[in-house]
C-alpha positions in Angstrom: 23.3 1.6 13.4 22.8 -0.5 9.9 25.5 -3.3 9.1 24.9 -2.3 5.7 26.8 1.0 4.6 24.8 4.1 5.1 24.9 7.6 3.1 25.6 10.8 5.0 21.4 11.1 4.7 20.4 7.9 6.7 19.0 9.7 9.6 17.2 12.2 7.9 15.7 8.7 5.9 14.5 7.7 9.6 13.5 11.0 10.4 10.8 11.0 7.6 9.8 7.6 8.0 11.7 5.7 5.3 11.3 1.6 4.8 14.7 1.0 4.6 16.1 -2.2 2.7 19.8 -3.6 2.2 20.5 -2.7 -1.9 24.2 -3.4 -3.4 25.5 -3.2 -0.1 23.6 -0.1 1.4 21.2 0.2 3.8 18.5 2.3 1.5 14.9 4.2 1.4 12.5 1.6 -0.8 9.4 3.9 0.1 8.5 7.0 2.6 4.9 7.8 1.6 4.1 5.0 -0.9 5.2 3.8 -4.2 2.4 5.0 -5.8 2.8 8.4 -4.6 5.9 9.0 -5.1 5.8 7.8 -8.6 3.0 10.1 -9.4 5.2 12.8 -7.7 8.0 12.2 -10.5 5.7 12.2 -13.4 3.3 15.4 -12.3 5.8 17.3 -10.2 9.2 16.3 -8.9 10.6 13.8 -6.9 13.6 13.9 -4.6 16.1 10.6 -4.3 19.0 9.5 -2.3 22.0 8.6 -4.9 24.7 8.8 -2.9 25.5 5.2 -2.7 26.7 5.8 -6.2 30.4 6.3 -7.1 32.4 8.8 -8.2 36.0 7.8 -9.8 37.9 10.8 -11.4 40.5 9.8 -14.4 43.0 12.7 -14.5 46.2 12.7 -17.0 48.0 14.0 -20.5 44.8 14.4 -23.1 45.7 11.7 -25.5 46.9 9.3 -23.4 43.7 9.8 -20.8 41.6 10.0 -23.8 43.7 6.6 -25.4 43.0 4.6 -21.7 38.9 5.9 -22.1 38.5 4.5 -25.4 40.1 1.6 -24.5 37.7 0.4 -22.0 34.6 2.0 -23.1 32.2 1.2 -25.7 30.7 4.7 -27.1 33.1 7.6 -28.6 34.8 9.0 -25.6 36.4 11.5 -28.7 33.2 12.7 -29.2 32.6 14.9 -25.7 33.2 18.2 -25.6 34.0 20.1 -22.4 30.8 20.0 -19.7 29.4 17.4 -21.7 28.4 14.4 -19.8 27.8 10.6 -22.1 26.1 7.1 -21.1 28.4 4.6 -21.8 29.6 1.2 -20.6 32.6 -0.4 -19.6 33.6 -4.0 -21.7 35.1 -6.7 -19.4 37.6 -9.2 -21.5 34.8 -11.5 -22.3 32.8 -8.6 -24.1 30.4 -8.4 -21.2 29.4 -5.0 -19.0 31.4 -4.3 -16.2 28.9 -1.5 -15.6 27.3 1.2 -17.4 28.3 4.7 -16.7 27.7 8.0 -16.9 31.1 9.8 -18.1 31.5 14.0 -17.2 34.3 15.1 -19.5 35.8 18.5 -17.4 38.6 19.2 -20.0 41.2 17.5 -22.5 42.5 15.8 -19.0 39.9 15.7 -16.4 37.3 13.0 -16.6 34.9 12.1 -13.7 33.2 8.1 -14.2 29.8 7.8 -12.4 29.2 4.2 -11.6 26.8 1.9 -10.2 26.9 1.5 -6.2 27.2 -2.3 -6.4 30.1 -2.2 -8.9 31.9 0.7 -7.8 34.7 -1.3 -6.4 34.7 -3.7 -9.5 34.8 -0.7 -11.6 37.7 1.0 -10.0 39.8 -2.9 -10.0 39.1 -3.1 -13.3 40.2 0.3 -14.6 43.5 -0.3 -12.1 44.7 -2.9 -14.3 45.0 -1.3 -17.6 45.5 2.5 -16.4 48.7 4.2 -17.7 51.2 5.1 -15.1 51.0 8.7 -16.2 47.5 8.7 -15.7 46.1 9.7 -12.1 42.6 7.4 -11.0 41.5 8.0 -8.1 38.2 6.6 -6.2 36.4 9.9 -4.5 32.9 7.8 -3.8 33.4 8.5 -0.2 34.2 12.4 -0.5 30.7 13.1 -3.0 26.9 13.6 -1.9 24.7 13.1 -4.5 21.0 13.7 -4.9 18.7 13.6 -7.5 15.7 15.9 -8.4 13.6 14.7 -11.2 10.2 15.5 -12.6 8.5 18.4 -14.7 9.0 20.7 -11.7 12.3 20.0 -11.5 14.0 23.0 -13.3 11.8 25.4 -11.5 12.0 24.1 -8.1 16.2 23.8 -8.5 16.3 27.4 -9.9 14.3 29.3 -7.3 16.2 27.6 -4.4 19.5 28.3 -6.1 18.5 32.0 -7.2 19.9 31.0 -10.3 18.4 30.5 -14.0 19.5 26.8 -14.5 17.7 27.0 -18.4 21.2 27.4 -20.1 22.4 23.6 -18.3 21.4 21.2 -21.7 20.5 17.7 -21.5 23.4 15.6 -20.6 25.6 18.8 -19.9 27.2 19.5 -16.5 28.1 22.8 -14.8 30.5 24.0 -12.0 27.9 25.9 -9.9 29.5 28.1 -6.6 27.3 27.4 -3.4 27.8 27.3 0.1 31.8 27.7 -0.1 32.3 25.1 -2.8 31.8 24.1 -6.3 29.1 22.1 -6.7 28.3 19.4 -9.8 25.3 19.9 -11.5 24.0 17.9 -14.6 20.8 17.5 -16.6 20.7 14.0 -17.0 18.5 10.9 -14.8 16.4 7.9 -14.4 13.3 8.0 -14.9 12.3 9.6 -18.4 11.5 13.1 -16.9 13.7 16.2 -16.6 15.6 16.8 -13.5 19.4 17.6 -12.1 22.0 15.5 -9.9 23.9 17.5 -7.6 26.8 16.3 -6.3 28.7 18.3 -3.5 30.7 17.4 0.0 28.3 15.3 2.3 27.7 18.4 4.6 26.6 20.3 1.4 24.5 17.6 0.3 22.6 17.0 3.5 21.7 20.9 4.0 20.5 21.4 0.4 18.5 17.9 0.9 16.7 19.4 3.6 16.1 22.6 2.6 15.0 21.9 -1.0 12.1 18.9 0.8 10.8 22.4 2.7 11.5 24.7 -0.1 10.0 22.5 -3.0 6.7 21.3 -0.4 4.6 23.6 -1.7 5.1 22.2 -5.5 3.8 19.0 -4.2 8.3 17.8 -4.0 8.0 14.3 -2.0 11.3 12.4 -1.0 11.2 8.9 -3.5 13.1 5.6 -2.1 14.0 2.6 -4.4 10.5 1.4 -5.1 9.8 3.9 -7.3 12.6 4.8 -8.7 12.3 0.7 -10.3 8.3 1.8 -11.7 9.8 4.9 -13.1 12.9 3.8 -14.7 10.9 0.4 -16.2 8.6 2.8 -17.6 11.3 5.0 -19.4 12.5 1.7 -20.4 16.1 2.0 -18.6 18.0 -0.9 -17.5 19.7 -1.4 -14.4 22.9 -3.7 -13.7 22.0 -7.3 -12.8 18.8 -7.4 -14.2 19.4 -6.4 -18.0 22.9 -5.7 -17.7 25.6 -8.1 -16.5 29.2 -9.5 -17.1 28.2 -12.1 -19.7 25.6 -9.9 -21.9 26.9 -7.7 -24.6 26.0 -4.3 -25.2 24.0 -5.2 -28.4 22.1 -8.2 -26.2 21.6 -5.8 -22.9 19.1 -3.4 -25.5 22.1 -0.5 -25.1 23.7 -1.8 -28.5 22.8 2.5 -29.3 26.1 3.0 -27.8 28.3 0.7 -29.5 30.7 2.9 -31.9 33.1 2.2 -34.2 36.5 4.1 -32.9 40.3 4.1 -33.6 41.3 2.7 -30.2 39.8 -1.0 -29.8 38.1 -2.0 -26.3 37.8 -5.8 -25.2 36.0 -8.1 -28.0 35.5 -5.0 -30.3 35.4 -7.0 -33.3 32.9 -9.2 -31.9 30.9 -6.5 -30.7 31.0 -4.2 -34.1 30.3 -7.8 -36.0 27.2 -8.4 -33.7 25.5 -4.7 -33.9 25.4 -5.1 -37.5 24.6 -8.6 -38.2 22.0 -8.5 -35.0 22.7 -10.4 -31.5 20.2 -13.7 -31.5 18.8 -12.3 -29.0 17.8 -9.0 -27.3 16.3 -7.1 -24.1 12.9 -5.5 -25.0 10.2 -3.9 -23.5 6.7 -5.8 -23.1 3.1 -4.9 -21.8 0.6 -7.6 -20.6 -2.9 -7.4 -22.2 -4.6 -9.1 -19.0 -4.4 -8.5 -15.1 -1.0 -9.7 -13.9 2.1 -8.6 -12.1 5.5 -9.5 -14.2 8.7 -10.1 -12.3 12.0 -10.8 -13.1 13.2 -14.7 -14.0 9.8 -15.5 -15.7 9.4 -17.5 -18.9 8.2 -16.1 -21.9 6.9 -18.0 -24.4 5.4 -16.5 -28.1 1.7 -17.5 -29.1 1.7 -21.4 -29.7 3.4 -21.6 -26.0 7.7 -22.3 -27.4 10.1 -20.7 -25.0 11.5 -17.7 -26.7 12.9 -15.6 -23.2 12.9 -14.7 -19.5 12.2 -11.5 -18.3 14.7 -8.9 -16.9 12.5 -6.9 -15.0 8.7 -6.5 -14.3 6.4 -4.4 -12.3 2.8 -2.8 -12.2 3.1 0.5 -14.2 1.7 3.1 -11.8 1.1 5.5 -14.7 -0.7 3.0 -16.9 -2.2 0.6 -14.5 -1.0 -2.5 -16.0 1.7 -4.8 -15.9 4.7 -3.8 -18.1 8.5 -4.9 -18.1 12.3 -6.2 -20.5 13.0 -8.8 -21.4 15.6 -10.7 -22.9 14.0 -12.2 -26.2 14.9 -14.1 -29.5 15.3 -11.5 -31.6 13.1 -12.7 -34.5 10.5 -12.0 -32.5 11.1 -8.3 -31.5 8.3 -6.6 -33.4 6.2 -4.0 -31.9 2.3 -5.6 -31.4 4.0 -8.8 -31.7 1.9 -11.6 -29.2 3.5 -13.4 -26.6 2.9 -14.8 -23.3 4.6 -14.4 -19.7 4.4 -17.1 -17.7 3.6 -16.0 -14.2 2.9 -18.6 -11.8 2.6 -21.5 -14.2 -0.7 -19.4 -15.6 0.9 -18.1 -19.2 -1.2 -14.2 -19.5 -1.1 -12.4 -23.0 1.0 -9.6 -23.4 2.6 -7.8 -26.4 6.4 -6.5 -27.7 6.4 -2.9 -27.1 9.3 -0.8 -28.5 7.5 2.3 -28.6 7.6 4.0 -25.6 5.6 3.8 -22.5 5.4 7.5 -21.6 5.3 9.5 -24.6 7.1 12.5 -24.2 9.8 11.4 -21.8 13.0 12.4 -22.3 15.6 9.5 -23.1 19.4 8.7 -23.6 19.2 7.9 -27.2 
């Protein structure tokens, strides 16, 4: 057995071969047939992942004062949702820094489910512990909730002939209460990777059955199982970050490149002012997407430096781009210096290759959160 914590599907992960790595705590798939393949699995028909690790923390009290404690720690409108809508927002520590960023399913006027990141579930649920009214109900259900993703342009189809069901009339970002198997399942049109595609989040016996049967059922449309690996190629390309790369405690929204999110609201979370202030004036600096112009393989940590060689960043994240056979990455940048085309260098093992600022986006056609 794994010292790291395991999701319900860990032996099934064995079963098909998985590489398994220790991520945030869990002992998780990185690869079963290859990076590569899996990757072009997502983009040209649909990939299956393991998010299970993720967490599941369900806010549950009067409307206004649930909706008052929401706004109050979150950065985007929590007013705004309407019912089965679901809203990627982020958390504010007291510094003005991400706890995490979420996704946030709105059930009704008192029912609120928080998805968070695996590595900060705990964090997450501390934090909102402190400032939760006493008539308001939190409750951490991570351990009661499977959840698997399905992602790709075969998604829709594959989900909808497995579930019998014409799944069409479930928008992007919107959630639905679907019967199956004896229980009410949660399924929402949302993901991470910049193509179309469901979570579906269910009891752990639930989740491992329909795991199983949707690899068989969805074989034939070329569905593969994708670990970690490419789930990082994908989500670089769509340009989404991921907490402790682009995201962390002492990086604003505005700075982290998720600055979309930042509204002005009634209810004030921590450093609002600040914030507000900073989204309009412009943070000194800024996470951005770049694409090397030579052979090279960006990582995270490395120096970038603008076209005479001054030091104007570090990368975030990097990675070989599996759709476009280059190198491609964020990073956090002077802001002066975000213009798409714009030269620069990153500094990869002391030898400085040319790259470019890229804010267009990498995969034309993908579907995003803003």
């Amino acid at each position: 057995m794994s010292q790291w914590k395991t999701t319900p599907l860990y032996e099934e992960h064995k079963l098909l071969g998985a590489k398994m790595i220790p991520f945030g705590g869990w002992d998780m798939p990185v690869q079963y047939s290859g990076i590569i393949a899996e990757h072009t699995a997502t983009r040209q028909a649909a990939g299956l992942f393991d998010v299970s690790h993720m967490g599941e923390i369900f806010v549950e009290g009067p409307p206004d004062i649930t909706l008052g404690f929401l706004e109050s720690v979150t950065c985007n409108s929590v007013s705004s949702l309407t019912d089965g809508q679901v809203q990627y927002n982020a958390i504010i520590n007291e510094k003005g820094g991400l706890v995490d960023d979420i996704t946030l399913y709105k059930f009704n006027d008192q029912k609120y489910m928080i998805c968070a990141n695996a590595s900060n579930v705990d964090s997450v649920y501390e934090y909102l512990k402190k400032y939760v009214p006493s008539s308001v109900k939190l409750e951490n259900q991570s351990a009661n909730w499977h959840q698997i993703a399905i992602q790709g342009p075969k998604a829709d189809p594959i989900l909808s002939s497995y579930f019998q069901s014409d799944l069409s009339h479930i928008g992007y970002y919107k959630f639905v209460l679907f019967p199956f198997s004896g229980e009410d399942l949660i399924l929402s049109r949302t993901g991470y990777t910049g193509e179309d595609g469901f979570e579906i989040y269910s009891s752990n016996a639930t989740g491992v059955k329909i795991w199983k049967e949707l690899l068989e059922f969805g074989k034939k449309d070329g569905l593969l199982p994708v670990g970690l690996g490419a789930r990082d190629t994908l989500r670089i390309e769509a340009k989404y970050p991921l907490y402790g790369h682009e995201l962390d405690e002492n990086r604003s929204p505005n700075e982290s490149g998720i600055g979309w999110i930042v509204k002005e609201k009634k209810t004030p979370y921590p450093k609002y002012q600040e914030i507000i202030s900073e989204k309009k004036e412009g943070p000194k600096k800024k996470v951005v997407a770049f694409e090397l112009q030579e052979a090279g393989v960006p990582r995270e940590n490395m120096p970038v430096l603008d076209s005479n060689g001054k030091n104007i960043g570090i990368t975030t994240s990097g990675t070989f781009s599996p759709s476009l056979k280059k190198g491609i990455g964020l990073a956090l940048v002077d802001s002066e210096k975000i213009k798409h085309g714009e030269s620069i260098q990153i500094e990869i093992r002391g030898q400085a290759k040319s790259a470019i600022i890229f804010t267009q986006s990498f995969i034309p056609g993908s579907i995003r959160k803003n």
